[in-house]
N, C-alpha and C positions, 0 to 999 in steps of 0.2 A: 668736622667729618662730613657732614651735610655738602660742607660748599665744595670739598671733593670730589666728592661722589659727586655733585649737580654738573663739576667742571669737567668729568670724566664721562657725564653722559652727552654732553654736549660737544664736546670731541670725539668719541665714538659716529654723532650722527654725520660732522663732517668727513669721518673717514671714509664713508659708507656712501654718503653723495657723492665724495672724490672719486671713488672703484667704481661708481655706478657710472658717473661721466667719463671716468676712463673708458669705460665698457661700450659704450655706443659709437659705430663705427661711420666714419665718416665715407660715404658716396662720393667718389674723385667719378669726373666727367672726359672720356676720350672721343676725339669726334675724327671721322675717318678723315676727311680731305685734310688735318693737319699731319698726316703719315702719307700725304702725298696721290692719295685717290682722286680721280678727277671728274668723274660723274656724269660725262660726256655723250655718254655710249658706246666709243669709240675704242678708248684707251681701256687696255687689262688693271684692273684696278685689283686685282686676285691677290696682288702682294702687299698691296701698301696694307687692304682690309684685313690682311690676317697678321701684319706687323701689330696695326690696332686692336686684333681681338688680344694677341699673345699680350701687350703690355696693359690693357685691362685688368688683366687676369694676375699680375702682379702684386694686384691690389686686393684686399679681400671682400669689398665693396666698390663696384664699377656701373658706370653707364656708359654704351659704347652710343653716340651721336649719326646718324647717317644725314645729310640732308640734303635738300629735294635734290632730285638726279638721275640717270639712271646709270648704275653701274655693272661693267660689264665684267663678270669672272672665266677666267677658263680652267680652275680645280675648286675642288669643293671646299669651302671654308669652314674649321673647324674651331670649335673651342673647349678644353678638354681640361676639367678642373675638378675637382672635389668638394671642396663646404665654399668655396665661392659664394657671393651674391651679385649677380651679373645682371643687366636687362640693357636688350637691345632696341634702340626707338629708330622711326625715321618721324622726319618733321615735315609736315606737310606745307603746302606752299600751292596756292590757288586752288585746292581740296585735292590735288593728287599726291600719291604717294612716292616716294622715292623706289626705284625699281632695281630690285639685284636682279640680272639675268644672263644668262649664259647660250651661246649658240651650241657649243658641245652639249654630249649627252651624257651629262655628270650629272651628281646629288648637288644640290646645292647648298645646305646649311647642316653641322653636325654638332648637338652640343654632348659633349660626352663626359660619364664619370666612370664610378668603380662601386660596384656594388657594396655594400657594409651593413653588416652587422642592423645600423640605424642608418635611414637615408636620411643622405648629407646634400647639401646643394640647393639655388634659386637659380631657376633661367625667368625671364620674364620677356617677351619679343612683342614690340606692337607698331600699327603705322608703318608697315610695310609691304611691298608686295617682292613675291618671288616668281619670276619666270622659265620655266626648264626650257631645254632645245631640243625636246621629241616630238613640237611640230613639225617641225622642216622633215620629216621622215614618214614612208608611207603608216597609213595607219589600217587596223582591221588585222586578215590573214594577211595582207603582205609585212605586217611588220617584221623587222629583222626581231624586233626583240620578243615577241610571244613565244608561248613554249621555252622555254630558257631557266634555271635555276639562278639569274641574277637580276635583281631589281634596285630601283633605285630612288629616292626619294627628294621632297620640297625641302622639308624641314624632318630630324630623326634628334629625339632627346633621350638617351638613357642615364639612367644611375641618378636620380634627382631627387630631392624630397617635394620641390614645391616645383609647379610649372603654371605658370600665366600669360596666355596668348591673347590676342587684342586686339580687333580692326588690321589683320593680316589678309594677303589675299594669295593662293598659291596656286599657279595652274600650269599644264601641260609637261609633266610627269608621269615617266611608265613607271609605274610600281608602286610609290606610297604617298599623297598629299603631306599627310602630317603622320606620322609615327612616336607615338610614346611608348617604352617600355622597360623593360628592365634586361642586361643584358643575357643574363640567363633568364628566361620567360617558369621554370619549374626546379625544384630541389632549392629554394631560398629560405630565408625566413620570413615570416610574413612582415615582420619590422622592416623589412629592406625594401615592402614597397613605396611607391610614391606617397608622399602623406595627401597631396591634393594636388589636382590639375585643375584648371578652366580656360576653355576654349569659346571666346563669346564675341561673335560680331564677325568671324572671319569669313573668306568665300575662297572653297575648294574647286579649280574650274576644270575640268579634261583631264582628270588624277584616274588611271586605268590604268588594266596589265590583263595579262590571261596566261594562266598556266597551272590550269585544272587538276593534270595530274599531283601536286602539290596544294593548290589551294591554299597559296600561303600570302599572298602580297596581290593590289589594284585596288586599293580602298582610298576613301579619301578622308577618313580617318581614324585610326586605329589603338585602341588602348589596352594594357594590360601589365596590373601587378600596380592598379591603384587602390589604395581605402577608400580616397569618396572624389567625386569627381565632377562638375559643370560643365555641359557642353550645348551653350543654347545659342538659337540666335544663329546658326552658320547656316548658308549657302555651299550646299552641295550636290552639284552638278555636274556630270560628264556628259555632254551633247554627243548622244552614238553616230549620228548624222555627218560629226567630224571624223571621231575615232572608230567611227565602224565596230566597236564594240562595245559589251556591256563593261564596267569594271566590275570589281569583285564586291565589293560592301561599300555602301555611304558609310558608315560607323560601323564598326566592330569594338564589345569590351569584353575581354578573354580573362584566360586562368586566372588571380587573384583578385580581377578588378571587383570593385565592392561600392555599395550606398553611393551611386553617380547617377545623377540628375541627366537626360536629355530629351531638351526640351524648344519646342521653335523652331525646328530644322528643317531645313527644305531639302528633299534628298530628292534626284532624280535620276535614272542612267543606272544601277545596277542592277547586278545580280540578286542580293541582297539588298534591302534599306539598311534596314538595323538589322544586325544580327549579335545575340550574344550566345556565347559557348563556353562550357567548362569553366565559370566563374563564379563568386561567392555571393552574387545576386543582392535584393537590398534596391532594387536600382526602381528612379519612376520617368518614364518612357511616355513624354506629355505633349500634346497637342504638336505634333510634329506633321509633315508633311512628304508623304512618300506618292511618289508615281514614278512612269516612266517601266517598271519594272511589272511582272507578275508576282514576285515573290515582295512582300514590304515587311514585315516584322517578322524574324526568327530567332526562338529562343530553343536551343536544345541543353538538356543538365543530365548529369545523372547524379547521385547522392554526391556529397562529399562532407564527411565527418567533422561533425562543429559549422557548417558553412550554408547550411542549407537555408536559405532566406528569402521569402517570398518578395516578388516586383509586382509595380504595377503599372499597368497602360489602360492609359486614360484618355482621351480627348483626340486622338488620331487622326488624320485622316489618310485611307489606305488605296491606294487605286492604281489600273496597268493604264490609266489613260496614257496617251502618252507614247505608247509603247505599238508601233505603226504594224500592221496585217500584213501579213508576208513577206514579217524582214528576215534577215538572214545572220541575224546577232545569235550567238552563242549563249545557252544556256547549261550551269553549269551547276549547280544543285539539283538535286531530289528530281532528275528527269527520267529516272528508274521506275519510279512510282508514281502513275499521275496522279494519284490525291494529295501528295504530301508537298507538293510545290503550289503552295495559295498565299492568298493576300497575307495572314494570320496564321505561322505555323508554330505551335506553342507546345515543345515536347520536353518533360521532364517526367525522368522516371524514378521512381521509389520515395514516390511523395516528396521529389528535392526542391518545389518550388510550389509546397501545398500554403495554404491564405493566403494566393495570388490573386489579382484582383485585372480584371479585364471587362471596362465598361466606358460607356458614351464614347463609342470609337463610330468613324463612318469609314464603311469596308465595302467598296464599294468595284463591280465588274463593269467596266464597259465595253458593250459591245461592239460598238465603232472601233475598236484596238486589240491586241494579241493578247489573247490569254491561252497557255497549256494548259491549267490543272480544267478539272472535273469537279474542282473544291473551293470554295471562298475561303475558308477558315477551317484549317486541322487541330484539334487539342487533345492529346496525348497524355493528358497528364491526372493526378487528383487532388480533389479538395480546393479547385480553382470555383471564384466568383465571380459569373458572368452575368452581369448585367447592363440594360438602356444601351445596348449597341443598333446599331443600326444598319443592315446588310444587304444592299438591292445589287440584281441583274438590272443593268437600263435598258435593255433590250431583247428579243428572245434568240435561244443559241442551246446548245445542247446542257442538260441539267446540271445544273451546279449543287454542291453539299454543304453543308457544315459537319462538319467529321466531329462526335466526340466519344474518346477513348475512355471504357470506364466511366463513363458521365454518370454512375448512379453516384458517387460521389461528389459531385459541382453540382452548384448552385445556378440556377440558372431561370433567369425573372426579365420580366417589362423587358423583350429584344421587340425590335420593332422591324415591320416587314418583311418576314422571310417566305412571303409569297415566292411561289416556285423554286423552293430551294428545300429539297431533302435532308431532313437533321438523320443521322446515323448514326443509331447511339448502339454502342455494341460493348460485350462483356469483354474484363480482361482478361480472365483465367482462361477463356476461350481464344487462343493464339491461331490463327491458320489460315487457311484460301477462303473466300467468302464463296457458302454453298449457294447459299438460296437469301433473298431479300426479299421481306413482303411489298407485293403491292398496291397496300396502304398509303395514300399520297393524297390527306388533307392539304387545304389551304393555313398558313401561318400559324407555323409553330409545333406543327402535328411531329411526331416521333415515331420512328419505324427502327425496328431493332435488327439488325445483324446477325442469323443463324450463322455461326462458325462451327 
């Protein structure tokens, strides 16, 4: 009975090894120039590259090959799968990248699924660059495409569980660099968002758009409807010098995005640096680098039930250097209100983003360059801790503030230098036109309160 049973357990474990190596799924390798792409620059490689994505995708583990070249598309190349495990490389070859680029003014890459219940899917894309064809077209007001409800993008992934980007480079795009989201962006469930994204090493170059009255697309890159997320290490640049204008947001993370790290970034050229809105917060907002703009970090929240999660920013540096005196670039946030367009605009209401923490940041105005607001730094919010920031005017110009809402709730210790700079600390029950302001106007750190 013994040696039955011993002979029964040990054919059990082989069954159980057998299912298991059944189960692991073999990575088949497709490489575009054997579908007939030529890599030339010359030749439309549009169809051989989408014969290769389609047979990929075949497979339920694929690597799609690109290698050095440059290839020339004239429709957008898509790949439209569900629990797939896909990833797209190129292989380098004397340290350049292989080049998808298109003269038309198309989207270039679409990876697409289907929303469910649990997101399904792996895109994984690295060692590439993408080039759009909205230079060859005037840029600024004359662009045909500004003002318009249709935008278009480098790279656009929805319906995924996992996404991993990589030493990609994508420039000269009106409307969206890089695009993550879910195709309905609200009414999902929160299982159906992305389980994780990371976007690390990539460079975003002339990704702009303008069309205000929407305020919906010109980012160079965009997340929303993730759990948790990486985004470090990218170059994000629109030179308004070329495009004559601002774009919309270096990053944006919207409605469900959640616990997403960004950090290392170089943002320069918009409207926004960072900006997040209407999301489940969680997030840390680290040693990044914004200029070029007046407006660098914007966080506006209002409650949302179960979601309300404090962020924090840390280590920044914030500044309009960058941003030339008497240009003629459009601004398109908070120009209604001069206090509320600053380097640091931080509004969350109904305590939705109270033990936030905001410290060792350098926020800094320069005078040599364009600033609108009247304000360094607006905070809106309660139960936020501010401290060891650091906030200089470099030059003298008319008075700058630090705005804070409510502040008898924040914490507020060791800031450094706010020589010449009015803290306005005003009530919040008191909502209205500002009557009277004392003329109290210590050197560093002094507090003057807001009759409303």
């Amino acid at each position: 009975m013994k040696l039955l049973n011993r002979l029964f357990f040990v054919l059990s474990i082989i069954v159980v090894n057998f299912n298991c190596s059944m189960a692991v799924q073999v990575t088949e390798t497709f490489n575009v120039k054997d579908f007939g792409a030529k890599g030339n620059g010359i030749a439309d490689d549009y169809k051989a590259i989408q014969d290769c994505i389609d047979a990929a995708l075949k497979t339920k583990s694929s690597k799609i090959l690109f290698p050095a070249g440059k290839y020339q598309i004239s429709k957008t190349l898509i790949a439209h799968y569900l629990d797939n495990q896909l990833e797209i490389t190129g292989l380098r070859e004397k340290g350049e990248l292989p080049l998808i680029f298109s003269k038309a003014t198309i989207s270039l890459l679409a990876v697409r699924g289907y929303i469910a219940t649990d997101a399904v899917g792996t895109i994984a894309i690295n060692n590439i660059e993408l080039k759009g064809g909205f230079g060859i077209h005037p840029y600024g007001k004359m662009s045909p495409f500004i003002l318009k409800d249709v935008w278009y993008y480098g790279i656009s992934i929805t319906d995924k569980r996992t996404v991993r980007l990589e030493n990609l480079s994508v420039s000269d795009i009106y409307g969206e660099g890089i695009y993550i989201s879910t195709t309905a962006q609200t009414g999902i469930p929160v299982t159906a968002r992305f389980d994780s994204v990371e976007i690390n090493g990539c460079k975003v170059l002339n990704c702009w758009g303008y069309n205000p009255a929407l305020d919906d697309y010109g980012d160079g890159i965009y997340i929303s409807n993730v759990a948790s997320a990486k985004i470090t290490g990218n170059l994000i640049h629109n030179d308004f010098t070329q495009t004559k204008q601002l774009g919309r947001c270096g990053i944006v993370l919207e409605f469900m995005a959640e616990n997403c790290v960004v950090a290392s970034n170089d943002i320069f050229g918009y409207d926004r640096g960072i900006h997040l809105e209407a999301d489940y917060g969680g997030h840390q907002i680290l040693n990044n680098k914004l200029s070029g703009s007046d407006m660098g970090i914007v966080l506006e929240n209002d409650p949302i039930e179960g979601h309300n999660n404090p962020v924090v920013i840390s280590g920044n540096l914030i500044t309009n250097k960058g941003l030339p005196k008497g240009n003629s670039l459009n601004r398109v946030r908070d120009i209604t209100a001069l206090s509320d367009r600053s380097l640091l605009n931080f509004v969350a209401r109904g305590g939705s983003r109270a033990g936030s923490i905001i410290e060792k940041n350098r926020i800094t105005i320069d005078g040599n360059y364009d600033y609108f607001s009247n304000t360094i730094v607006n905070i809106k919010a309660d139960d936020i801790k501010i401290n060891d920031n650091l906030n200089k005017v470099l030059s003298p110009g008319k008075l700058k503030y630090l705005i804070l809402y409510n502040n008898y709730s924040n914490s507020i210790s060791k800031n450094d230098d706010f020589s010449g700079i009015r803290i306005l600390k005003y009530r919040k029950e008191k909502i209205g036109d500002v009557k009277k302001i004392s003329k109290t106007n210590r050197m560093n750190s002094t507090q003057i309160e807001l009759n409303l």
